[in-house]
N, C-alpha and C positions, 0 to 999 in steps of 0.2 A: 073350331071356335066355340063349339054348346061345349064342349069339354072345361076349355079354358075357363066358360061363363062359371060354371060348378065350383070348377077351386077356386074361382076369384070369389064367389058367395059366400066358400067355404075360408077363406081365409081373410076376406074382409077388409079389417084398417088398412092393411098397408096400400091398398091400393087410392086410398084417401089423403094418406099421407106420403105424399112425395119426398120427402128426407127418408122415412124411412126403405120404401121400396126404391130409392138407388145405394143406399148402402146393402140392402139382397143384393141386386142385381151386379154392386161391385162386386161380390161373393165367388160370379163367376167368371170373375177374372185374375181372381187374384194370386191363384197357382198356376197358369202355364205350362207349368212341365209336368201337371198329373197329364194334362189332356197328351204332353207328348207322351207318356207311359202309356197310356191307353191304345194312342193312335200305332204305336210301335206293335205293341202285341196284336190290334187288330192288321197291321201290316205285313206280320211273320207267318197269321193262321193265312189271310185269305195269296200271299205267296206259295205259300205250301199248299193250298188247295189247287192254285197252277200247276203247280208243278205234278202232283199225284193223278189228276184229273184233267179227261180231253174235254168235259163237259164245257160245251160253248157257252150257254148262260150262268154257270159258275163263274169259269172266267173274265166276264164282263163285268158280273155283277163286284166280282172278288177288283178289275181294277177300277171302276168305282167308286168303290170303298175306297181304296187307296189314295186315289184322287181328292175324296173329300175329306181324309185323316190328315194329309197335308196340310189343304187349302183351309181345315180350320182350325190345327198350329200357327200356322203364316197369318192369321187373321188374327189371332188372339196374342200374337207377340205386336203385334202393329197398333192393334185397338187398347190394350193392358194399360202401356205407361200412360196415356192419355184419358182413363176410362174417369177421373172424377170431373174431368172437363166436360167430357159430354155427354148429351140427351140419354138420357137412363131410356125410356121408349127406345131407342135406336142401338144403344148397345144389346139391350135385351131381345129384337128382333131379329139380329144380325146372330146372334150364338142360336137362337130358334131353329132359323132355317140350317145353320150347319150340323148341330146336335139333331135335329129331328132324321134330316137325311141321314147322316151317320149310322143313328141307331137302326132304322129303316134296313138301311143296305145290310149290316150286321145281322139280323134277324132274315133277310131275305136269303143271305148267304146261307143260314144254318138251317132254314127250308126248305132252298135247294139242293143240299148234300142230303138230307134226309130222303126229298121225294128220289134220288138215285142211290139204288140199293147195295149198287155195284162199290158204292168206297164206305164200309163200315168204321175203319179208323177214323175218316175225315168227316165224318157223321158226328162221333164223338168230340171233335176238335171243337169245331165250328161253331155246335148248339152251346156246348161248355161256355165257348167265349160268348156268343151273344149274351146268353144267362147271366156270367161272371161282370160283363160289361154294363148290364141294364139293370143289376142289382147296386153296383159300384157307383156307377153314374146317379142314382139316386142320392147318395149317402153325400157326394160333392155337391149336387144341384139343390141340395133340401134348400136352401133360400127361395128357390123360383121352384114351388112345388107342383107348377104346371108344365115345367121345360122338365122336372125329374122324373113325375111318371110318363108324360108321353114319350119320353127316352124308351122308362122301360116295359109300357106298351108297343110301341114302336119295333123293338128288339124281342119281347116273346110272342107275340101276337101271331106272326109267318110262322112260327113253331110251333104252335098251337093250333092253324088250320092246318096247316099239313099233317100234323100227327092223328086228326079225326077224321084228315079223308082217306088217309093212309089205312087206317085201322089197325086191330088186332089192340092185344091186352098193354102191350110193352108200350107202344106208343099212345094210350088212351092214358094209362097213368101216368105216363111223362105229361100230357097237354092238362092232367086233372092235377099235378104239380105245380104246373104254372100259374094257373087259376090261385092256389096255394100262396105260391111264392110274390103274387101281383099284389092281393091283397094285405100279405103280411109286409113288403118292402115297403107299400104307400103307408100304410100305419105308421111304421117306422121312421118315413120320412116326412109326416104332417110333425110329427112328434118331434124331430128337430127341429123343423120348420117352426112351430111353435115356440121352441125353446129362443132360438138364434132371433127371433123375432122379438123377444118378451126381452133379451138384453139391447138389441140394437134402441128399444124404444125406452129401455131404462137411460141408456148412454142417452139420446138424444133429449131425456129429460132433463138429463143432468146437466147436458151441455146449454142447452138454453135456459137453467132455472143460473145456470154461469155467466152465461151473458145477459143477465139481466142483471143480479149482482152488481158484476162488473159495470155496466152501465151504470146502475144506480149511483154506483163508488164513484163514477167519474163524472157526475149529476151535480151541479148545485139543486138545493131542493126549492129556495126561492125564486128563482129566475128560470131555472130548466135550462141556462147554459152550462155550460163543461166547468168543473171547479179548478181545482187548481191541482189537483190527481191527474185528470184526463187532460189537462191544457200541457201536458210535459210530455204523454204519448201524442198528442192531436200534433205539435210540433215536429216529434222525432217524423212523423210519418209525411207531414209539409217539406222538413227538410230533404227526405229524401225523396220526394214527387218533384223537388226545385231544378226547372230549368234552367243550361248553363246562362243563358240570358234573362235571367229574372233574378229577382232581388227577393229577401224574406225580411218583410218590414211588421215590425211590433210594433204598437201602440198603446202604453200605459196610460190608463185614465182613472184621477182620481177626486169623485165628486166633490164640487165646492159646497158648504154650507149642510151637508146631509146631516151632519151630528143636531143643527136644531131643529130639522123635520121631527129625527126621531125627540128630541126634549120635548118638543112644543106640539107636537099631531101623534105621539105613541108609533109605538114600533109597528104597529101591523099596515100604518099610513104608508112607516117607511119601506116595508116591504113591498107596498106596493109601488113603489116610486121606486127603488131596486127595478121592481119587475118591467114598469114600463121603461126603463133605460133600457134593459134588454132586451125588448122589441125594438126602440130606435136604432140598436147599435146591429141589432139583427139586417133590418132594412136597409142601414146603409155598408152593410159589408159586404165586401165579394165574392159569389160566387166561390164556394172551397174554401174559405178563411174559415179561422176557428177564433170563434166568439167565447171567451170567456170571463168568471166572476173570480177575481182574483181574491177575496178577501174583504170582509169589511165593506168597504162602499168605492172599491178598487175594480177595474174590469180591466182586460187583454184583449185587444183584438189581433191575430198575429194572419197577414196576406202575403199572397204571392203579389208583385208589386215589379212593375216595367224599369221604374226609375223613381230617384228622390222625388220627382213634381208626381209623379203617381200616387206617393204616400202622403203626400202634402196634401194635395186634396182629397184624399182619404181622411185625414185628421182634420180636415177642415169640414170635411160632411158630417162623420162624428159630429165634430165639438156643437156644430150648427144643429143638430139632430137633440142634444141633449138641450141645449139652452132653450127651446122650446118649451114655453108654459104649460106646465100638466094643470087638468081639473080633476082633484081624488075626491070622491066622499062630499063633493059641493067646496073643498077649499083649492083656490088658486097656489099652485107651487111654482118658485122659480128656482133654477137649479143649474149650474154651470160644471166647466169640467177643467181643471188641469191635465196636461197631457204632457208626456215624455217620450221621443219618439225614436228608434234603431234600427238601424239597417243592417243584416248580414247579405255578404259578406264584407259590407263598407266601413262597418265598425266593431266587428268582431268574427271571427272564424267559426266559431260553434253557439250552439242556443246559449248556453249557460255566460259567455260571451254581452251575447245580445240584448242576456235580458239582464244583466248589472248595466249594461249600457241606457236601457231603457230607463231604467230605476232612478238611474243617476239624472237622466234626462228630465223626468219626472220631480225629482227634488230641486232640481234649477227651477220650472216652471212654477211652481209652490213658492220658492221662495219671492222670483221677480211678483207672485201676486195673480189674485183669481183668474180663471181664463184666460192662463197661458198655454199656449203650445211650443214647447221647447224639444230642440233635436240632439242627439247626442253629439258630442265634439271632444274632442281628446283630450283638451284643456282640465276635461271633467273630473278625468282620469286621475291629474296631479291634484287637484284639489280634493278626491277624495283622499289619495295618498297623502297631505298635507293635513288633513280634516283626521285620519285613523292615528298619523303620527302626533297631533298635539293633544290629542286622547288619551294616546298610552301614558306621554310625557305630563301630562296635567294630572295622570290620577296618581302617578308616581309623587311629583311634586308636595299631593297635599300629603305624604306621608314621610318625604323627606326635609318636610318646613322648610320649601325655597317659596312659600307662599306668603306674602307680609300684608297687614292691614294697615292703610293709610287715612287719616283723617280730615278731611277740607271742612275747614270753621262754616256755621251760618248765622249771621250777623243780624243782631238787633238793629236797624234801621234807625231807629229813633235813640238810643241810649248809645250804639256801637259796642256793643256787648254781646259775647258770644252765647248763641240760645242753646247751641245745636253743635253736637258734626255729623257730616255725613262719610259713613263709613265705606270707604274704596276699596277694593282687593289688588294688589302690584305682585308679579311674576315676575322676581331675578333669575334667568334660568342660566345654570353656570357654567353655558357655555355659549347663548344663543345671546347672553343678556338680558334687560330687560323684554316684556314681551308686552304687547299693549293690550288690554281687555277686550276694545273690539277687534283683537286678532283672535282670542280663547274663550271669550265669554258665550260667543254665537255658536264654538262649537259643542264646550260645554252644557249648552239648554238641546242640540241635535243629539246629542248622546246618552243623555242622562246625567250627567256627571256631575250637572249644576245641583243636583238634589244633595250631593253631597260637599259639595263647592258652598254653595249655599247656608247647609246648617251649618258649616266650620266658620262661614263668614261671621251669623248671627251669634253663636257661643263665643269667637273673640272678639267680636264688636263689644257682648255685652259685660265681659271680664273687665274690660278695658274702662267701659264707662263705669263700673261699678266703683273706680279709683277716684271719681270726680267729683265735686261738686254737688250735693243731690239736683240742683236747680237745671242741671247743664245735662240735656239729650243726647242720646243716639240715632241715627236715621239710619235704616239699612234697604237696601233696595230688594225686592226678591220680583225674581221672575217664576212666569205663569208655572212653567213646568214643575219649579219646586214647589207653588202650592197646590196644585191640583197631586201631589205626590200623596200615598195614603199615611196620615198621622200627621202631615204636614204643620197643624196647629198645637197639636202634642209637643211635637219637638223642638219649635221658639220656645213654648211654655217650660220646657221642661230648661233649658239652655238660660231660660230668663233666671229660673229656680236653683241651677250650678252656678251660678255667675251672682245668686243676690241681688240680681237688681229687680229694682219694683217694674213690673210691666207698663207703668204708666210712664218710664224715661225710656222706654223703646217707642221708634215711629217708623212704620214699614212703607217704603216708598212703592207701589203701582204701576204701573202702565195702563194706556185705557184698551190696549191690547187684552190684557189682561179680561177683558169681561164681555168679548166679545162671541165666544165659544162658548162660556161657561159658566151664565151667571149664577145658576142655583149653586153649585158648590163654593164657588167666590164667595159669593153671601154668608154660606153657613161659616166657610174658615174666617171673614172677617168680623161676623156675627160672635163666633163663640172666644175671639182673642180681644172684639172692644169690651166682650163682660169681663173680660180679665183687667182692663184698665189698659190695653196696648192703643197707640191711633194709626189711624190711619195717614199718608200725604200720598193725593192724585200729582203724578209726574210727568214732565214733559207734556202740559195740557196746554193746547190750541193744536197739537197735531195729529190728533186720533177725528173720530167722528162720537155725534151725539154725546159730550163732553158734559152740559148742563144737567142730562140724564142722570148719569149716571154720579152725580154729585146730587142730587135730589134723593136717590134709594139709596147709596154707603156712606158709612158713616165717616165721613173723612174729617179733619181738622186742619189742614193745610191743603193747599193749590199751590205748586209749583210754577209759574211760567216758565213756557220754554226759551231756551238763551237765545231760537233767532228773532225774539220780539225784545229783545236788548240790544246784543249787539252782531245781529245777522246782518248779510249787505240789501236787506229793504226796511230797514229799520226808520221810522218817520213818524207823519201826522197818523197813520192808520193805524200802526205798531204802539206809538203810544195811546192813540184811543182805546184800543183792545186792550191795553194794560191796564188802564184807568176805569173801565166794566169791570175788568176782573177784579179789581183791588176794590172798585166801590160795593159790589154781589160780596164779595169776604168780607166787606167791614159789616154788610148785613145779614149774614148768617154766623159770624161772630168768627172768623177762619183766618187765619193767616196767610198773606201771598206771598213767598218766595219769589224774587226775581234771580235767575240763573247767569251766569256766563257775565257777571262784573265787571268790567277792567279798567275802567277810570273813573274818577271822581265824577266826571259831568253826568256817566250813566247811573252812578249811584244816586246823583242828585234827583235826575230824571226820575228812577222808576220811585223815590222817594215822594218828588213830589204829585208823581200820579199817586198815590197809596197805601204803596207796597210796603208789609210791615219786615220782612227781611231779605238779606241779599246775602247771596254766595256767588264768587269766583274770583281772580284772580288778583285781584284789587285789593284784597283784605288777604288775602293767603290762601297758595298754593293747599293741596293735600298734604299734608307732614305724618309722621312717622308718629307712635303713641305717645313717645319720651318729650316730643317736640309741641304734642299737643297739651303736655300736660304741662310744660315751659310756659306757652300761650296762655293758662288760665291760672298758673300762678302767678306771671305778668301783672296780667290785670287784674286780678285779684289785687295782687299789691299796689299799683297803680291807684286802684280806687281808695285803698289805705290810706296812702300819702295825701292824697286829695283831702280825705276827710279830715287829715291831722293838720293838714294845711290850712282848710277852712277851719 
């Protein structure tokens, strides 16, 4: 043991470092069949020393040997394929004890032929081999350079006292050889030992500066959950830990309201409210689940899960986890979650499966409206395949003009003179037929496609009215997506500029949708088109929130009411007083009220004599075709003619 103490002083780190002293210690196991080469030849000399010699302690000594060249082959095939499984300490002790005896008996053998004079040849055998074996055995063992030289201690040492009690010249220079050969083989073999040690610990650098990398890569950096790299390995490896009776249930969550944390508290607010979602979602998840930040203000949580009521209340501890009020920085946040939810293998066969499943589940609950939790269903399926099919066919359409603009008059109230139209978009598809707008319109703003739906609408709207009357408007409707698109005011401007008409005969109809997400950009796109002369009209108002607001900050010049405060089925004493506010707030802010959805003379009377300065729907005319609207104002153009030639 004070031996071992020395080269372990002398050799230092590795015994600090546990990674790397069992890669040594793997070292000596890793060939096998040197140890049978070995054990064979010491098996053939200490044979032949039976056989040449009656010397009784030879031949004990000699099967011995034998016995333990065997028993530590047979160990070393047993312990080998198993050796990075177990205790580096116990493998290394385990080759000690059979290496040290080994060497031992080898060196004893070539001792005892020595001290008997009588066999010269087997003198020569013996010591050869111990020598040739405890120099060898060094050069395999340099890893554990306390198992290499006590080997070849071990092995010339018996040849060394024997040859100085023995005496005489021949044998004094053989044991002052040994001396010789001890000192030079350990040099030799600290010196590999050093080597093979300087690479095990370059590799071991390398491999953990690898695994941290690689962790980092699969790190979100705000949250410190797995990003969306490591959340596609974190799965493979769920999936294949999934018991035949368990379920792998995802859970896509997608923060309500976060885009005006960051507008309204700056981004580092919002990271922090990121971060604290992912402690919540951390706490309520189970055990082995893998929590992740999917993107943006989007997170994944994907568990091993018993049954559907398992993941149900899993997304209900989520959703419950998040809606909790944070205090950041001294301001109160509130914050909710949409959620999509998929089960494999009950809704898909594989992750990739799963997680469209999840997606899709996730875009139902967005749409039904904040803090939903919706579960996938098959139905989904068809609807997206409905949803990708009238995409492809809507983008084709606008390039093979099966798209027509149609024009619904809006009526001067007091004179019955057309002020206005309002520009429709009609899909003849020639084969489907007509198509209605709330069939393509809602998929066209899910895709994009409205952006370019949109400026096509406003360039023929505005060609169309350029033929008109100067006196006689356009109204075109645009949705949010196309104006938050970038250049979005550039390109009315520019469409206003092909077309000739003055920006002051366009009028861009809203949603209060529209300024719910977004106001600072809203502002500037309707900021920089009133200085052009374009107006504004707020649409379909009474059914949004905070409606008076936001007529108080843009500049709008018309108020639409919505058609079911005309002719909806609770239309009455309440319906017309709310029309009769709005239309008295317009006649004081100098606005015009549009009343919607027309259809008989009593309701034109009605919203007439609540205030309302004009009416659109069916009662004065359908949408018509441009030819047809431009019939309509030559009409009464001439109409009004005769009147005056009459008078």
């Amino acid at each position: 043991m004070r031996l071992k103490t020395i080269f372990g002083g002398y050799i230092g780190g590795d015994e600090r470092d546990e990674s790397v002293r069992r890669k040594l210690v793997e070292t000596l196991y890793t060939q096998p069949l040197s140890l049978a080469a070995g054990a064979l030849a010491g098996i053939a000399c200490c044979v032949t020393a039976m056989i040449v010699t009656d010397n009784r302690a030879i031949t004990v000594t000699s099967v011995l040997l034998i016995v333990t060249a065997i028993a530590r082959f047979v160990v070393a095939l047993w312990l080998a394929p198993g050796a990075r499984r177990r205790d580096a300490r116990t493998l290394e002790f385990a080759y000690e004890i059979g290496a040290f005896t080994y060497a031992f008996l080898s060196g004893l053998v070539a001792a005892l032929t020595m001290y008997d004079t009588t066999i010269g040849h087997l003198q020569t055998l013996m010591v050869a081999y111990a020598l040739v074996y405890g120099v060898g055995i060094s050069a395999r063992n340099a890893g554990r350079p306390f198992i290499a030289i006590g080997q070849l201690l071990l092995s010339v040492v018996p040849i060394i006292v024997v040859g100085i009690y023995i005496g005489g010249a021949v044998f004094y220079v053989l044991a002052g050889t040994m001396f010789f050969v001890l000192f030079g083989v350990a040099s030799i073999t600290f010196n590999v030992f050093r080597t093979l040690k300087e690479q095990i610990n370059a590799a071991e650098t390398s491999r953990r500066l690898a695994e941290q990398m690689r962790e980092f890569a699969r790190t979100d950096v705000v949250t410190g959950l797995t990003n969306r790299g490591g959340l596609n390995h974190d799965m493979v490896e769920l999936l294949m830990a999934l018991e035949e009776d368990r379920k792998l249930a995802m859970l896509w969550l997608d923060l309500d309201r976060f885009k005006e944390v960051n507008d309204t508290l700056g981004h580092p607010v919002g990271d922090k409210v990121l971060s604290e979602v992912a402690k919540r979602l951390r706490s309520v998840a189970p055990e082995g689940a893998c929590v992740a930040r999917f993107g943006g203000d989007e997170f994944i949580i994907v568990a091993s899960v018993e049954d559907r009521a398992h993941s149900e209340r899993l997304a209900r501890a989520a959703s419950e986890a998040i809606s909790r009020p944070m205090r950041l920085d001294g301001q109160r946040i509130d914050t909710g979650t949409s959620m999509g939810v998929a089960l494999l293998p009950d809704d898909g066969p594989d992750i990739d499966t799963l997680m469209q499943g999840a997606d899709l589940a996730l875009y139902h609950a967005k749409v039904a409206g904040r803090g939903q939790i919706c579960f996938f269903d098959t139905s989904m399926t068809r609807h997206l395949v409905r949803k990708k099919e009238i995409e492809v066919e809507l983008r084709a359409a606008i390039h093979r003009d099966e798209l027509s603009i149609f024009f619904q008059p809006i009526i001067d109230l007091a004179t019955g003179r057309i002020r206005s139209f309002e520009a429709l978009v009609r899909w003849f598809h020639p084969e489907k037929g007509e198509l209605k707008p709330d069939e393509f319109i809602p998929v066209a703003e899910e895709t994009g496609v409205i952006i370019t739906l949109g400026n096509w609408i406003t360039a023929q709207a505005a060609k169309t009215c350029a033929q008109w009357p100067e006196d006689v408007t356009i109204a075109v409707n645009l949705s949010p997506v196309q104006i938050r698109a970038p250049g979005a005011a550039l390109g009315i401007l520019t469409a206003l500029r092909d077309a000739g008409l003055d920006p002051k005969r366009l009028e861009l109809e809203v949603t209060e949708s529209l300024f719910i997400d977004d106001n600072a950009h809203t502002a500037r796109f309707m900021e920089e088109l009133s200085n052009e002369g374009v107006r504004f009209a707020l649409d379909d108002f009474g059914t949004g929130y905070s409606s008076l607001g936001y007529i108080n900050k843009f500049p709008f010049s018309k108020i639409k009411v919505d058609r079911s405060f005309v002719s909806g089925p609770n239309i009455g004493k309440k319906s017309d007083a709310i029309i009769r506010a709005v239309a008295e707030m317009g006649s004081t802010l100098d606005m015009d009220i549009v009343a919607e959805g027309l259809e008989t003379i009593e309701q034109v009377q009605a919203v007439r004599n609540a205030g309302c300065t004009l009416g659109q729907g069916y009662y004065f005319s359908r949408a018509v075709p441009d030819y047809m609207a431009a019939m309509l104002l030559a009409q009464e153009r001439n109409d009004g003619r005769e009147a005056r030639l009459a008078s």
